[in-house]
C-alpha positions as semicolon CSV with decimal commas, in nm:
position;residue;x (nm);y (nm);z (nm)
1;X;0,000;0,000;0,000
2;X;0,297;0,220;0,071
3;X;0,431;0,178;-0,261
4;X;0,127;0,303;-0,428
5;X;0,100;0,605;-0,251
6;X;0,460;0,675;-0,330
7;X;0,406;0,595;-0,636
8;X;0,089;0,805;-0,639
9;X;0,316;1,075;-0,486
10;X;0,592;1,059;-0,791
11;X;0,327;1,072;-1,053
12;X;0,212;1,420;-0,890
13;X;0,551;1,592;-0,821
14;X;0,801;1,440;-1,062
15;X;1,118;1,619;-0,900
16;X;0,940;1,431;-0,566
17;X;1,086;1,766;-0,369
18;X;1,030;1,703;0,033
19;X;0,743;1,902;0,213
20;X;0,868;2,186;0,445
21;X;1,056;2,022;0,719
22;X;0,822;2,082;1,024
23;X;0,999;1,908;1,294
24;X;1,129;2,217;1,583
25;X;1,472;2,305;1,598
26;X;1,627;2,173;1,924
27;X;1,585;2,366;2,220
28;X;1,622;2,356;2,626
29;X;1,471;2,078;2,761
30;X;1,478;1,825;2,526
31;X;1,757;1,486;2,540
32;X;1,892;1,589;2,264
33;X;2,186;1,786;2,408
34;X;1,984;2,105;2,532
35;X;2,076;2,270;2,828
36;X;1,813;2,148;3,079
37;X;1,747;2,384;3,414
38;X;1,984;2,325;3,732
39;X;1,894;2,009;3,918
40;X;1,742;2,215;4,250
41;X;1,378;2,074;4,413
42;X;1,100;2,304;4,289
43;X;0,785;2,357;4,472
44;X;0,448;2,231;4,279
45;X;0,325;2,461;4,061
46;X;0,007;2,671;4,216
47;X;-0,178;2,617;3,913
48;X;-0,195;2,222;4,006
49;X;-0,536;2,086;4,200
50;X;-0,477;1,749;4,184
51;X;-0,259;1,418;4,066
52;X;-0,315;1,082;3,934
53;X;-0,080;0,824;4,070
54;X;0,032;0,496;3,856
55;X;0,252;0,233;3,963
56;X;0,578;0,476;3,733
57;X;0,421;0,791;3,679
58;X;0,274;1,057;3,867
59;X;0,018;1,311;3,647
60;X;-0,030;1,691;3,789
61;X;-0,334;1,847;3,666
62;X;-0,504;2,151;3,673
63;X;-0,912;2,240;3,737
64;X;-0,938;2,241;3,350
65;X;-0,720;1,905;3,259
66;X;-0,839;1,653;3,501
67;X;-1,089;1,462;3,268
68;X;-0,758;1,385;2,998
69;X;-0,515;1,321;3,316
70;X;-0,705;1,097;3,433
71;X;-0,813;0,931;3,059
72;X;-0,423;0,932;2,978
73;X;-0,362;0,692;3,312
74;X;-0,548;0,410;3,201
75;X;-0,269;0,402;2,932
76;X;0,035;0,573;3,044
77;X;0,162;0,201;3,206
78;X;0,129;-0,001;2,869
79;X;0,314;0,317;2,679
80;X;0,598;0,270;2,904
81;X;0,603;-0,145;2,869
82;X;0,597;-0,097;2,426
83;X;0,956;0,121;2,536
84;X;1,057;-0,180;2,744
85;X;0,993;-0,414;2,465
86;X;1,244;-0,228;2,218
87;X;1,493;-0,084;2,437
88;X;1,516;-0,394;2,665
89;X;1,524;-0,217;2,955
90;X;1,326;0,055;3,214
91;X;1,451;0,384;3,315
92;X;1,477;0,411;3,704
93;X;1,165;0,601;3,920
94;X;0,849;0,750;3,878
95;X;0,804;1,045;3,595
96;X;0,623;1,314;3,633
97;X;0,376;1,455;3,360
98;X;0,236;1,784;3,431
99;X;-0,102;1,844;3,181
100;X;-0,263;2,159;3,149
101;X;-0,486;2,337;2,860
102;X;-0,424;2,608;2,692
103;X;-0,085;2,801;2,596
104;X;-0,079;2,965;2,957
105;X;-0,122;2,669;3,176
106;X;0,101;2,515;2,934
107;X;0,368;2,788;3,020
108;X;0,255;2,767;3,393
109;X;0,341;2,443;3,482
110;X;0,705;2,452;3,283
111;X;0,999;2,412;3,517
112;X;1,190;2,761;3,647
113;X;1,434;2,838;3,379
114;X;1,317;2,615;3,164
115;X;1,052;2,790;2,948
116;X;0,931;2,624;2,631
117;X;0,978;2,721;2,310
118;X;0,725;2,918;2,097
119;X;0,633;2,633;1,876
120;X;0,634;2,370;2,128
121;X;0,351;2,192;2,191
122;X;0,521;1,933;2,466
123;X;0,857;1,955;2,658
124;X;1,040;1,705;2,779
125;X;1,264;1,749;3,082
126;X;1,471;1,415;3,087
127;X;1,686;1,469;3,425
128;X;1,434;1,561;3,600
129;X;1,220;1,314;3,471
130;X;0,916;1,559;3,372
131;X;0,698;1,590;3,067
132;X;0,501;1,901;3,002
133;X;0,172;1,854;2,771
134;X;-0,094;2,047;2,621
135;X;-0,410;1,878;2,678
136;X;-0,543;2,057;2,350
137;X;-0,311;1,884;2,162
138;X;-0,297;1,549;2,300
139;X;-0,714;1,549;2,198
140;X;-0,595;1,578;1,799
141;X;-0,441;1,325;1,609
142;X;-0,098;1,396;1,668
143;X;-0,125;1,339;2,065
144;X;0,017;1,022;2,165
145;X;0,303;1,081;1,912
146;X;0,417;1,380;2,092
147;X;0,380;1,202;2,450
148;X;0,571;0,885;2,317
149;X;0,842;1,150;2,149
150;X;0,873;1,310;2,501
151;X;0,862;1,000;2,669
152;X;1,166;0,848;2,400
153;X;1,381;1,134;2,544
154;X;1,297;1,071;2,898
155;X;1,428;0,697;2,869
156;X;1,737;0,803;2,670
157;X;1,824;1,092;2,904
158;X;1,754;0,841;3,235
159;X;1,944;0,545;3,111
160;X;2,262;0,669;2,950
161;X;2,431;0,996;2,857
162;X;2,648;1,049;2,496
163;X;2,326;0,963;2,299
164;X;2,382;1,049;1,895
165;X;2,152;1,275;1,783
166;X;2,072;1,009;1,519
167;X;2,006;0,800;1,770
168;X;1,819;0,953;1,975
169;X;1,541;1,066;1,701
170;X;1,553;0,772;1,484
171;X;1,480;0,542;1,831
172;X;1,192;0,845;1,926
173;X;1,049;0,774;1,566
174;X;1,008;0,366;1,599
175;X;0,890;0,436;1,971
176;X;0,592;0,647;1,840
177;X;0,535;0,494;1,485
178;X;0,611;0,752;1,318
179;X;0,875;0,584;1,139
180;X;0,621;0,450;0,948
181;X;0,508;0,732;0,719
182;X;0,528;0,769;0,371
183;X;0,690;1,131;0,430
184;X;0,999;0,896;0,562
185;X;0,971;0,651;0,246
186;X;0,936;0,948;0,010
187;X;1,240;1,103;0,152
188;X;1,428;0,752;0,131
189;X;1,363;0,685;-0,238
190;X;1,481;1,069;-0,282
191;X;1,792;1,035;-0,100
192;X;1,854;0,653;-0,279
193;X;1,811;0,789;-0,598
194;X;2,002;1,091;-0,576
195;X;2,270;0,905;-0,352
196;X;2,269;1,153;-0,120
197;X;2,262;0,943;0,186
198;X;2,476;1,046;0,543
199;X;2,703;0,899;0,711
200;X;2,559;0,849;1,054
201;X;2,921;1,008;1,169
202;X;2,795;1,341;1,054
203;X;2,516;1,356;1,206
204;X;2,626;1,284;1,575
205;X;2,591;1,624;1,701
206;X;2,472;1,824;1,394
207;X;2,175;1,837;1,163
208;X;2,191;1,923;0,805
209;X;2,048;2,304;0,717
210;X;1,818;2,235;0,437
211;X;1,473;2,149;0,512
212;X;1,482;1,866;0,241
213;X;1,809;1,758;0,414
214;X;1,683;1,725;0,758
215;X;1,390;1,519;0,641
216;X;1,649;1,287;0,509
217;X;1,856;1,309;0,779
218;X;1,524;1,154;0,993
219;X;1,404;0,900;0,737
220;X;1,720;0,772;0,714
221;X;1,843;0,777;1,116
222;X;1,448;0,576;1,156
223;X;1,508;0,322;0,916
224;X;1,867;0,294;1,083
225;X;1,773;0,222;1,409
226;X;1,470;-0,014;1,348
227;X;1,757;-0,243;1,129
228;X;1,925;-0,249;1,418
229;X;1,625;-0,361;1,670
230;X;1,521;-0,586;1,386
231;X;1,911;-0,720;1,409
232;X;1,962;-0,746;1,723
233;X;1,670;-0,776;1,883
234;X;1,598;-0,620;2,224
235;X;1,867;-0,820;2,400
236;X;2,105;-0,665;2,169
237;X;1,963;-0,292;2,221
238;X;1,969;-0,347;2,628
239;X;2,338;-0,436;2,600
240;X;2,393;-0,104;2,420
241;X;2,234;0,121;2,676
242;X;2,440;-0,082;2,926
243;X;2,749;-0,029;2,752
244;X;2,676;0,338;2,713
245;X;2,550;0,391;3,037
246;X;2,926;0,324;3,170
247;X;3,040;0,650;3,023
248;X;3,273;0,517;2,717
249;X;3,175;0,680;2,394
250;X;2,895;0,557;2,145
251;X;3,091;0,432;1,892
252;X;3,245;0,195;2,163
253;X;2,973;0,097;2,365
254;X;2,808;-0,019;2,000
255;X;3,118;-0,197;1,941
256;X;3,106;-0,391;2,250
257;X;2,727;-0,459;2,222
258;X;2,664;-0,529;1,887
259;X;3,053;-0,719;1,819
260;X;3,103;-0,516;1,487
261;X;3,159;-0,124;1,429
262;X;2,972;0,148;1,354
263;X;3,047;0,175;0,961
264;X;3,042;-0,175;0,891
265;X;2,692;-0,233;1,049
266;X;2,615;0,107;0,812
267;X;2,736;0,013;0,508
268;X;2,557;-0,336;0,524
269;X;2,221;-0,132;0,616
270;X;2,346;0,088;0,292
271;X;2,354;-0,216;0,053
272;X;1,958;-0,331;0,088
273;X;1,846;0,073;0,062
274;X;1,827;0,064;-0,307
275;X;1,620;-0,307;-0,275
276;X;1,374;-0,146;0,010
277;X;1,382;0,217;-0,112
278;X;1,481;0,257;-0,489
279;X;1,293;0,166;-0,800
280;X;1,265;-0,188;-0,768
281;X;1,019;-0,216;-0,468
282;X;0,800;-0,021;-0,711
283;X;0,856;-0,201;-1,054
284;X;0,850;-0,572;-0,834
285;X;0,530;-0,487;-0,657
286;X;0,200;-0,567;-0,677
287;X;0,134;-0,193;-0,614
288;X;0,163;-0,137;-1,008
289;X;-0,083;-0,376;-1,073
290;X;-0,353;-0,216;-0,860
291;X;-0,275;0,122;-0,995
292;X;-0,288;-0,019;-1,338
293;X;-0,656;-0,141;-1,295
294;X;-0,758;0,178;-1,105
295;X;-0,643;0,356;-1,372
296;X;-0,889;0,115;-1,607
297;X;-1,137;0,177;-1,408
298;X;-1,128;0,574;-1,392
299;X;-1,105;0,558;-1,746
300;X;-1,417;0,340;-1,810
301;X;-1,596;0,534;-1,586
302;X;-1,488;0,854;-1,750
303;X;-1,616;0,739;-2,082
304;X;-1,944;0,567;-1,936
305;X;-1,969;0,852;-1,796
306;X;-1,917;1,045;-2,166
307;X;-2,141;0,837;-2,343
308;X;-2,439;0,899;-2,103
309;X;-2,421;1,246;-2,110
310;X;-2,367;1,261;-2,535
311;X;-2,701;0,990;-2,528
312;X;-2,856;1,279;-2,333
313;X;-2,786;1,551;-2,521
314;X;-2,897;1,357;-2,849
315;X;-3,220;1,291;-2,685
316;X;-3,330;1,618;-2,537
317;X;-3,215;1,770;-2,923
318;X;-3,419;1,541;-3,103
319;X;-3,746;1,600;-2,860
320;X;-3,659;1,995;-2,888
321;X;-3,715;1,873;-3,290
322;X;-4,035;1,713;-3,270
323;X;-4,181;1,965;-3,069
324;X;-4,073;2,269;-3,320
325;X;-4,240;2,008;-3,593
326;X;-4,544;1,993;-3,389
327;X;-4,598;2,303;-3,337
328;X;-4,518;2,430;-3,666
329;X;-4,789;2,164;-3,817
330;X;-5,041;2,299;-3,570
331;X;-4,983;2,664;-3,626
332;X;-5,029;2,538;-4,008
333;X;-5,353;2,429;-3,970
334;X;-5,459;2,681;-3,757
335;X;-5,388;2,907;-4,032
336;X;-5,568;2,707;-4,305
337;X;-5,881;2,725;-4,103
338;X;-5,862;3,088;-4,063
339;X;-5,832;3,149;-4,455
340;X;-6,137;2,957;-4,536
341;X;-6,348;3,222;-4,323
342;X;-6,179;3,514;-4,443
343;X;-6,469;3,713;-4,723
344;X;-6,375;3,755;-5,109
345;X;-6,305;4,043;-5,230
346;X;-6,579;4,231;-5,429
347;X;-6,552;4,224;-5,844
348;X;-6,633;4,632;-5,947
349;X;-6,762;4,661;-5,644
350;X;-7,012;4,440;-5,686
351;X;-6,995;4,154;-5,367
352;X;-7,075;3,755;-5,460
353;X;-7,372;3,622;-5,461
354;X;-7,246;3,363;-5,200
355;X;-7,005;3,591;-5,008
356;X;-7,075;3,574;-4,644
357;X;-7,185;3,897;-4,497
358;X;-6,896;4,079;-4,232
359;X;-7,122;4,063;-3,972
360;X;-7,152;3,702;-3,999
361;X;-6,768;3,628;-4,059
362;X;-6,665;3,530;-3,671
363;X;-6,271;3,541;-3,639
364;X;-6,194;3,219;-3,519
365;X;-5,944;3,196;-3,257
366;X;-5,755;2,827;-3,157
367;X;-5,985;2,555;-2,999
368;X;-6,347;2,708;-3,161
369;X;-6,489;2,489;-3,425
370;X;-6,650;2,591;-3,761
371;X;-6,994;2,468;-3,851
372;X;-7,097;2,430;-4,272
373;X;-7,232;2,680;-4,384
374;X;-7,529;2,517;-4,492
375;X;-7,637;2,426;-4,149
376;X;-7,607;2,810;-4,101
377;X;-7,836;2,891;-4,387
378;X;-8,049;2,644;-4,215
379;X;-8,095;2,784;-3,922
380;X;-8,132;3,157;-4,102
381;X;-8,422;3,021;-4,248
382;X;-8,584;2,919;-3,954
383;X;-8,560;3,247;-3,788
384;X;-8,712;3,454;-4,084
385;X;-9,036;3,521;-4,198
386;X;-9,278;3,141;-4,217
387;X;-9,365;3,030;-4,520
388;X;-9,701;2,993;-4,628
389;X;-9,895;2,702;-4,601
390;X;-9,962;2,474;-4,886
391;X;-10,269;2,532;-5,056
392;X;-10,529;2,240;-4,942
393;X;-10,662;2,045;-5,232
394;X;-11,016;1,984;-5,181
């Protein structure tokens, strides 16, 4: 299905150019190498009524956000157990997720010197081990994304420090699905077939500029990082974190975890792009074959569609027809009937014997009917003057 709607996509936008990257720049507060605010208790916010407790997380709430704090609790626990099942292992203690509505609880309930951005719409706080949310936007589609995003920099900010920025977003992407998008296929095929595909190396700290670039730079750092879990399975991804968590660099830790290096584990992920992302996927699949006979069937429809409307047109044209003959045949007659009533014209002024008189020419109009004239003559003589009676023969 993914294939067609790339394919779908390709037939639309031949140069395939990326959307506008939309993803926020990194800021304070998030695991991915933001300064964080200083690890000092902090009193509860004032704006906070009331919390929901679970057996690893404790939700703050204000008067307005109790109804989703206590709707996101009946889930939070089985969120945090999909993370176990990748990573292979649990961050230590209970985290704290502070909901409010609205921009200015939002702001409210964020740590002190730790504002959030302007475009943020959660905030992650992984040392301390507290999430702030929007409870506007965990009611659209996009909600449990964000929380699992958050929550994906929690773990990685509790269990081990040195995290790749590669790392840290590609595992955030297969925690919340979103690795799974045919933004993040579109932007593989694009960076297959243009071979413009980074080495994981360069993006350790840095992101690339371009917004085109920086969708790559996530497709590809996704797809990276679910090879791996696919690899090595979650056994192999707890070993990591362990072997990070000790301090040593990444590139050693992975070394130690996985029993091969960095570059060689990338450059056998770089020889099946081109099978799972290039133009073979699409000319092998079965995709092309369904788009074929969709494509049939617009087209039949289309000219069905034609044909009926031509059949239509004929018809209505060739009643308009009739109707002008009709018409014209009855106006015909119409005016036959009024020429047999109309007088003859007097010969040296002298009128025809059998010339009806003016007075008794009606002007017949359509509908009236037209008795002989004999049965008028009739009638005339049965108004005049009586004749006289037969002489009796005695």
């Amino acid at each position: 299905m993914r294939h067609l709607l790339l394919l779908l996509m390709l037939l639309l936008s031949p140069l395939a150019r990326a959307q506008e990257y939309t993803h926020p720049v990194p800021e304070a507060g998030h695991a991915n190498g933001g300064v964080e605010p200083a690890m000092v208790p902090v009193p509860r916010p004032a704006l906070v009524v009331g919390e929901v407790v679970t057996p690893r997380f404790r939700l703050l709430y204000t008067a307005k956000s109790e109804g989703s704090a206590r709707q996101l609790a009946t889930n939070i626990e089985a969120i945090r157990d999909g993370f176990v099942s990748v990573l292979g292992r649990d961050w230590p203690g209970v985290t704290e997720i502070r909901v409010g509505v609205g921009r200015e609880e939002f702001e409210a309930l964020a740590l002190p010197g730790g504002a959030p951005p302007g475009w943020a719409v959660a905030l992650a706080y992984p040392s301390h081990r507290i999430v702030l949310l929007n409870a506007l936007t965990m009611a659209g589609p996009e909600g449990m994304v964000t929380l699992r995003h958050e929550l994906a920099h929690v773990a990685l900010g509790q269990l081990a420090r040195g995290w790749p920025r590669w790392f840290q977003e590609g595992l955030a992407q297969n925690l919340t699905g979103e690795n799974w998008s045919v933004t993040h296929y579109t932007a593989l095929f694009r960076a297959v077939t243009q071979e413009k595909v980074f080495r994981f190396e360069h993006l350790h700290d840095a992101w690339p500029d371009l917004p085109s670039d920086v969708e790559i730079a996530y497709a590809q750092s996704a797809a990276f990082v679910a090879w791996l879990s696919a690899r090595y399975g979650p056994e192999g991804m707890g070993r990591l974190v362990d072997e990070v968590a000790t301090g040593q660099p990444f590139e050693q830790a992975f070394g130690k975890a996985f029993k091969s290096s960095l570059w060689v584990e990338e450059l056998a992920w770089r020889d099946g792009l081109a099978a799972r992302y290039g133009w073979l996927p699409l000319t092998t699949s079965t995709s092309l074959l369904w788009l074929g006979m969709t494509g049939l069937v617009v087209a039949a429809y289309v000219r069905r569609r034609k044909q009926k409307e031509e059949h239509l047109a004929e018809m209505e044209a060739q009643d308009a027809a009739e109707e002008a003959e009709l018409r014209a045949s009855l106006e015909a007659e119409l005016a036959q009937q009024r020429a047999m009533l109309v007088p003859a014209q007097p010969v040296d002024g002298v009128e025809p014997a059998d010339a009806p008189k003016a007075a008794d020419v009606a002007v017949l109009e359509w509908g009236d009917s037209v008795e002989p004239l004999a049965s008028q003559e009739f009638e005339d003589d049965e108004e005049g003057v009586p004749r006289p009676p037969k002489p009796t023969v005695h």
